[in-house]
C-alpha positions as CSV (number, residue, x, y, z in Angstrom):
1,X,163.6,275.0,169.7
2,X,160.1,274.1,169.3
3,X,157.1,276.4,170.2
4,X,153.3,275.9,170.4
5,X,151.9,279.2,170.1
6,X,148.5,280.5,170.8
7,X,146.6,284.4,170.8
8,X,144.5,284.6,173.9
9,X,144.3,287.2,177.1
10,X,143.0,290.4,177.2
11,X,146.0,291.8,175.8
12,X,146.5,289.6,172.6
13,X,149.9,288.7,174.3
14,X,151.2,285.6,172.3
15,X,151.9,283.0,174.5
16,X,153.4,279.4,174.5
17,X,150.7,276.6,175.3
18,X,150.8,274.3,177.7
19,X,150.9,270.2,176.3
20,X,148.5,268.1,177.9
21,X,149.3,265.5,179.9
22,X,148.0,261.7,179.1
23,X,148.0,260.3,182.4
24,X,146.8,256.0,182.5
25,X,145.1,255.4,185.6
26,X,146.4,251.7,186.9
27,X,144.0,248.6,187.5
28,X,145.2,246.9,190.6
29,X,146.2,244.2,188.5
30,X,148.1,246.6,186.4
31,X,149.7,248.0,189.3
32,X,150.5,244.9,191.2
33,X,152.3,243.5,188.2
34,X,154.2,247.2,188.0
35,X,155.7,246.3,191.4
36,X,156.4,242.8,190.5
37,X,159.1,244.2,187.9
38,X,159.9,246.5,190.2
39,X,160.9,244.1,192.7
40,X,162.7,241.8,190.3
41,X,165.1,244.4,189.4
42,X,165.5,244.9,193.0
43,X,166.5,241.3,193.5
44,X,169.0,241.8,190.9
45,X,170.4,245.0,192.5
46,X,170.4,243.1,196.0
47,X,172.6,240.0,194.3
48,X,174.8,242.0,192.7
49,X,175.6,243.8,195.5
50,X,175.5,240.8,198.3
51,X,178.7,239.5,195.6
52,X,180.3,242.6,195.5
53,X,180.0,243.7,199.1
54,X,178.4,247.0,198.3
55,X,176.1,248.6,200.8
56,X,172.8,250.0,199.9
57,X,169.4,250.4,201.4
58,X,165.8,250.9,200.9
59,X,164.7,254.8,201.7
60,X,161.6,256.7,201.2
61,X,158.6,255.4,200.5
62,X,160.1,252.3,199.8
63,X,161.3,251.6,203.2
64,X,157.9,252.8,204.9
65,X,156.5,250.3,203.1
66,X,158.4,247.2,204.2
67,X,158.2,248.6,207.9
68,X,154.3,249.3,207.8
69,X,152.7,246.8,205.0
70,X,156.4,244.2,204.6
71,X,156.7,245.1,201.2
72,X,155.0,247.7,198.3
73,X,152.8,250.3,199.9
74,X,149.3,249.4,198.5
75,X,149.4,252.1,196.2
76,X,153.2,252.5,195.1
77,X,154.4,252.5,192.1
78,X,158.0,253.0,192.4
79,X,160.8,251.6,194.2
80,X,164.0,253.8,196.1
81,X,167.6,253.0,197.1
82,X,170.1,254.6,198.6
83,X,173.7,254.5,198.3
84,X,176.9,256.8,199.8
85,X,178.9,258.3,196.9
86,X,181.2,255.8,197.1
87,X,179.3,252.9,197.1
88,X,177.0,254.2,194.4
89,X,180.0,254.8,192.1
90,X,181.4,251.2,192.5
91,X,178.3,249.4,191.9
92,X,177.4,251.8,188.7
93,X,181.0,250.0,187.6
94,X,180.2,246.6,188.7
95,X,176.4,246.1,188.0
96,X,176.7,246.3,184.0
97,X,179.3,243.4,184.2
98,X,177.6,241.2,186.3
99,X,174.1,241.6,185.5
100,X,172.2,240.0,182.6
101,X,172.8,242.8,180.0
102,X,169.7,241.2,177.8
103,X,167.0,242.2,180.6
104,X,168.7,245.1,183.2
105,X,170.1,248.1,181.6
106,X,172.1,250.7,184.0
107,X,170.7,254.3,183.3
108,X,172.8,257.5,184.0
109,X,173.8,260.8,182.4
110,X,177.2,258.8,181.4
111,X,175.8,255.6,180.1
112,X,172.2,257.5,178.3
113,X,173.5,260.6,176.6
114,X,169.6,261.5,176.7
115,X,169.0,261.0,180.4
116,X,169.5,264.5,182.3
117,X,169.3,263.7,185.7
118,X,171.7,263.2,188.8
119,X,170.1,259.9,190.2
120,X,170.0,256.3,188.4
121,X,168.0,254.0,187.2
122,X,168.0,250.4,186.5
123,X,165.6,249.9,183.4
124,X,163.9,246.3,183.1
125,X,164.3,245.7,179.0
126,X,161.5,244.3,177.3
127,X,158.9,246.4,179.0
128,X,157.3,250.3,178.3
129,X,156.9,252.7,180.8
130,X,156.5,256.3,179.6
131,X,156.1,259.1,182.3
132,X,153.3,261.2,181.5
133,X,154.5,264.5,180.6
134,X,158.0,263.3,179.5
135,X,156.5,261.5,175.7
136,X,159.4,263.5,174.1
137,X,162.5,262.9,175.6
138,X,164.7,260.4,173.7
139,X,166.2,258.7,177.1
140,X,165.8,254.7,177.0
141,X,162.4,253.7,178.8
142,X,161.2,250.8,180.6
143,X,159.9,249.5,184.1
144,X,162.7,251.2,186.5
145,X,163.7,251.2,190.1
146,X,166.0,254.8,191.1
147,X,169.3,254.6,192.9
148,X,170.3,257.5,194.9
149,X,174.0,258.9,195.9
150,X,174.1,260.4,199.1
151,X,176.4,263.0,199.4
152,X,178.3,264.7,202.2
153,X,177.6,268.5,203.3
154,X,180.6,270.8,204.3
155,X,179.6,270.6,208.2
156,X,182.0,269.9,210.4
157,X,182.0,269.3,214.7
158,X,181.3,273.3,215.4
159,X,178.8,274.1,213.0
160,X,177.4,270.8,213.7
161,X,176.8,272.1,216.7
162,X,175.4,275.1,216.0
163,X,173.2,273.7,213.3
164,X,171.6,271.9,216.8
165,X,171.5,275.1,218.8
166,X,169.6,276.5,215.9
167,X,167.4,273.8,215.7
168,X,166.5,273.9,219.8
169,X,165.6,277.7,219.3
170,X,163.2,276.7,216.8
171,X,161.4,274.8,219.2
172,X,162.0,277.2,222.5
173,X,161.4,280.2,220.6
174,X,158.7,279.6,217.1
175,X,157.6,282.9,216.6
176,X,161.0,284.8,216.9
177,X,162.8,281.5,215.3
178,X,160.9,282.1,211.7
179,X,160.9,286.0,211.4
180,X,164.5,286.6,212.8
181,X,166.4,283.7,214.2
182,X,166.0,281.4,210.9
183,X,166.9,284.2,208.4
184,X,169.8,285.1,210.8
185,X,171.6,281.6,211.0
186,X,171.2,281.0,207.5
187,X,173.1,284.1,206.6
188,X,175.8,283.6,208.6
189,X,179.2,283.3,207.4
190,X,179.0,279.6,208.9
191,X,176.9,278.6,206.4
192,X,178.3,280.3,204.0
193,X,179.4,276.8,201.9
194,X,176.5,275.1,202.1
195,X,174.2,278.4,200.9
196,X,176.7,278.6,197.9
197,X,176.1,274.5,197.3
198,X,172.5,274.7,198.2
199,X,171.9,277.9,195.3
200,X,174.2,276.3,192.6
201,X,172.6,272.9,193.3
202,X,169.2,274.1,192.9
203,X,170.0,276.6,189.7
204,X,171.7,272.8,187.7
205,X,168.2,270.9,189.0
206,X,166.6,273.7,187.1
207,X,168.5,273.3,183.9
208,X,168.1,269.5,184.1
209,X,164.5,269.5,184.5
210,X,163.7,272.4,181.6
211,X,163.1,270.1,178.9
212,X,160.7,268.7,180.4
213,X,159.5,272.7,182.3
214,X,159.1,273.9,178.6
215,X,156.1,271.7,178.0
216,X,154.7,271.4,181.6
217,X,155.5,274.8,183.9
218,X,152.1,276.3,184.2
219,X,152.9,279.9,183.6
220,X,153.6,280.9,179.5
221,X,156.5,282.6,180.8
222,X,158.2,280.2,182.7
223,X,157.5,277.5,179.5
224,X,159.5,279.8,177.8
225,X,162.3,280.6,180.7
226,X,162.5,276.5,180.6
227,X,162.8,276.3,176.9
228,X,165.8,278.8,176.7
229,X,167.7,276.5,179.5
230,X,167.1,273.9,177.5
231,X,169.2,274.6,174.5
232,X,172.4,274.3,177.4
233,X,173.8,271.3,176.5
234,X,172.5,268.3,179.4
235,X,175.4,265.8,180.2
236,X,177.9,269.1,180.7
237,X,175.0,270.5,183.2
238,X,174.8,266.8,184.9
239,X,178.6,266.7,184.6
240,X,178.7,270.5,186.5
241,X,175.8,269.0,189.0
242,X,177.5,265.9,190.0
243,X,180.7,268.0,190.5
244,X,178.9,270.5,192.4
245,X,176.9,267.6,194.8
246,X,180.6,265.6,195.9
247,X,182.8,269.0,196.4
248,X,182.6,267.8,200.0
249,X,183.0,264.4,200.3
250,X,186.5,264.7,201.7
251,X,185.0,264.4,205.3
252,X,188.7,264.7,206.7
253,X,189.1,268.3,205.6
254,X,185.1,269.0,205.4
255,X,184.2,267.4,208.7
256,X,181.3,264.9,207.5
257,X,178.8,265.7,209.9
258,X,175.8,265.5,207.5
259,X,174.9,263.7,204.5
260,X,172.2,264.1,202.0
261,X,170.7,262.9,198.7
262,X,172.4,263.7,195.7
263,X,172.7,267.8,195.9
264,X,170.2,268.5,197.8
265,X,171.9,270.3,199.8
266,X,169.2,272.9,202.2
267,X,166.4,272.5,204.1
268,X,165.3,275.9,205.0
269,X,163.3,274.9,207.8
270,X,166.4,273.3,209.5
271,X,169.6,274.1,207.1
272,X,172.5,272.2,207.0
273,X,171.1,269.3,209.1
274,X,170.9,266.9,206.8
275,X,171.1,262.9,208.3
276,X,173.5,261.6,210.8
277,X,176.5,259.8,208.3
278,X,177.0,257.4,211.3
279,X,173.0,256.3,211.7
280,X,172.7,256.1,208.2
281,X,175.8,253.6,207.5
282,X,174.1,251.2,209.6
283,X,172.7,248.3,208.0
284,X,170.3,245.7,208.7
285,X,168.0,243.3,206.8
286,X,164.3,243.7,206.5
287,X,161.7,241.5,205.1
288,X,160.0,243.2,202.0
289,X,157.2,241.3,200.1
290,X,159.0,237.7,201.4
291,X,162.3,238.7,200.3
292,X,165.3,239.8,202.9
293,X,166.8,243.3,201.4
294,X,169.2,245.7,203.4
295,X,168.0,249.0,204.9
296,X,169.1,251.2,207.4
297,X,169.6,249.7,211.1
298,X,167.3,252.0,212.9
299,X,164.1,252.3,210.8
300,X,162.1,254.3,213.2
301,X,164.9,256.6,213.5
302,X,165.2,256.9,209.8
303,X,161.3,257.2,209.0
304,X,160.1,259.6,211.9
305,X,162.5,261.7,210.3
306,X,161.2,261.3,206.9
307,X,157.9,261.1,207.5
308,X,157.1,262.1,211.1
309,X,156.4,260.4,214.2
310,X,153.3,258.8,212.7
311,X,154.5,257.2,210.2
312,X,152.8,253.6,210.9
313,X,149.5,255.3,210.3
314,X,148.1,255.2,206.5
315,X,147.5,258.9,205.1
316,X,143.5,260.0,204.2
317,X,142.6,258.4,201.1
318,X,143.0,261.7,198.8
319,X,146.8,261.7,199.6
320,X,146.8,257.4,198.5
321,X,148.0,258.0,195.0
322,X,150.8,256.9,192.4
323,X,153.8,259.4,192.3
324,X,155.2,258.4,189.0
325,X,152.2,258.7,187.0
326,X,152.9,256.9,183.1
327,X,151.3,257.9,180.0
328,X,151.8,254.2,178.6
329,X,153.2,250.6,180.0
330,X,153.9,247.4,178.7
331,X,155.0,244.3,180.3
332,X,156.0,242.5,177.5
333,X,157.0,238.9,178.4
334,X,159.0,239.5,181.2
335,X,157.0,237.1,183.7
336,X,157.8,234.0,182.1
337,X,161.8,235.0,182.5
338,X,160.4,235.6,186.2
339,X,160.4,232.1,187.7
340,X,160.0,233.2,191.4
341,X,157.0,235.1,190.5
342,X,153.5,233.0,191.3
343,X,150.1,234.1,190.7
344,X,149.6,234.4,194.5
345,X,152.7,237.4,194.2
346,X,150.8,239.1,191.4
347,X,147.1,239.1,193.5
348,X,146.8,242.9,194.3
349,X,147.1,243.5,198.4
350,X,143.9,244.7,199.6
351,X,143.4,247.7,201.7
352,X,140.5,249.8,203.8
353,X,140.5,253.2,200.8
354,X,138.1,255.1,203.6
């Protein structure tokens, strides 16, 4: 274990310093070509899984950006995709056979002994891309897209229901809903499996995410909470996580009536809810930066619920920022192996910033 120790307060109390974070700040250009990786490894993904009939789609940001600009949001800098558990398992076995192993690497807890989390990654070889504030992890880097598992929560067709009743008083009822109602439902012996999830869940997220909290949580105390975690050994914690995230993906016993993304498993503003397994299976083609990718059928249904009804209007400039800010990149020589990408791809879209 490896401490940084300074003497300061009023109390001499010895505590552990915080480590400074080297954040780059992207030129357009820089940015542009960022995205144009990005997008090739997507193209790859979207191939491999067009052979393979394997169902994915573009979610998050990712998605409102093909609805509201038809491809990157102006100021992206990642790209998201969903699969269910199943599908997202298959195509972790088929995608390292069938893609080019010399420029697309495959990155989870099981193939990077190194990489601690519960979501993938499919690394473009050849380039750099550091995320500031994680310099000292060992896990192989590059320009990435992530690839989510959707799991199912253990709701079946009568707490479904009651998850919806809950919900309604919430809007009948606001005042009473959030200083009685809310606590009340939550505690309930019908949600009883998904409070158990949702805690265990969010204890291995913890774990995962304390070496990098042992160098970046803002209070001495909690840098040193992380840094105790972080001696637990990683692959058994995202072995434990995974396990924990699919206990209910047996929809015949567990009813099926909610899915969400990889263990996250509670919203506490509407618990259990999750998104409609049936809306979410849906697919559909969309048109993202000239290229036809799969999504979800009903965008608007999808997006209002991610990001409000409002969704097609662009957020004040403050809130336009990259959320996967890098402490290094290098694009190596990646764009001559990148025959479909011209100089008009890699001119930076222009947008209103007031």
């Amino acid at each position: 274990m490896h401490f940084i120790l300074v003497r300061g307060g009023k109390k001499g109390i010895t505590k552990m310093a915080k480590r400074p974070v080297n954040e780059i700040k992207f030129t357009p250009a820089q940015l542009r070509r960022l995205q144009m990786v990005e997008l090739d490894i997507l193209l790859e993904l979207d191939r491999v899984c067009r052979k393979n009939n394997i169902s994915y789609f573009l979610c998050g940001g990712t998605l409102l950006g093909a609805v509201r600009h038809g491809g990157f949001i102006p100021w992206d800098d990642d790209v998201d995709v969903g699969f269910f558990r199943d599908d997202y398992e298959r195509f972790c076995q088929v995608f390292p056979k069938e893609a080019d192993s010399s420029r697309y690497f495959l990155q989870t807890w099981k193939t990077d002994k190194y990489y601690r989390w519960n979501y993938g990654k499919i690394r473009r070889l050849g380039t750099e891309y550091i995320r500031a504030g994680q310099e000292h992890m060992k896990y192989k880097t590059g320009i990435s897209i992530d690839i989510f598992p959707y799991d199912y929560l253990p709701i079946d067709e009568e707490l479904h229901q009651k998850i919806l009743a809950n919900v309604y008083k919430k809007y009948v009822d606001p005042y009473r809903w959030k200083w009685e109602l809310r606590d009340e439902f939550v505690r309930s012996k019908e949600m009883g499996r998904l409070r158990r999830q949702a805690r265990s869940c969010a204890c291995l997220r913890k774990i995962a995410y304390s070496i990098v909290g042992k160098y970046q949580a803002d209070q001495w105390y909690m840098r040193l909470w992380y840094s105790l975690l972080s001696l637990l050994p990683g692959r058994a914690v995202a072995a434990l996580l995974e396990k924990t995230a699919r206990k209910y993906n047996d929809i015949e016993i567990y009813g099926g009536k909610g899915i969400r993304q990889f263990g996250y498993a509670f919203d506490w503003e509407q618990p259990g809810l999750g998104w409609r397994p049936d809306k979410l299976a849906e697919r559909a083609e969309i048109e993202f930066e000239g290229f036809r990718v799969f999504t979800v059928k009903d965008t608007h249904w999808y997006l209002s619920g991610d990001f409000g009804d409002h969704y097609m209007e662009l957020p004040p400039p403050k809130l336009r920022y990259a959320v996967a800010p890098a402490s290094k990149i290098d694009f190596g020589d990646v764009f001559r192996e990148m025959g479909w990408c011209t100089e008009e791809y890699l001119r930076p879209e222009e947008y209103q910033n007031d």
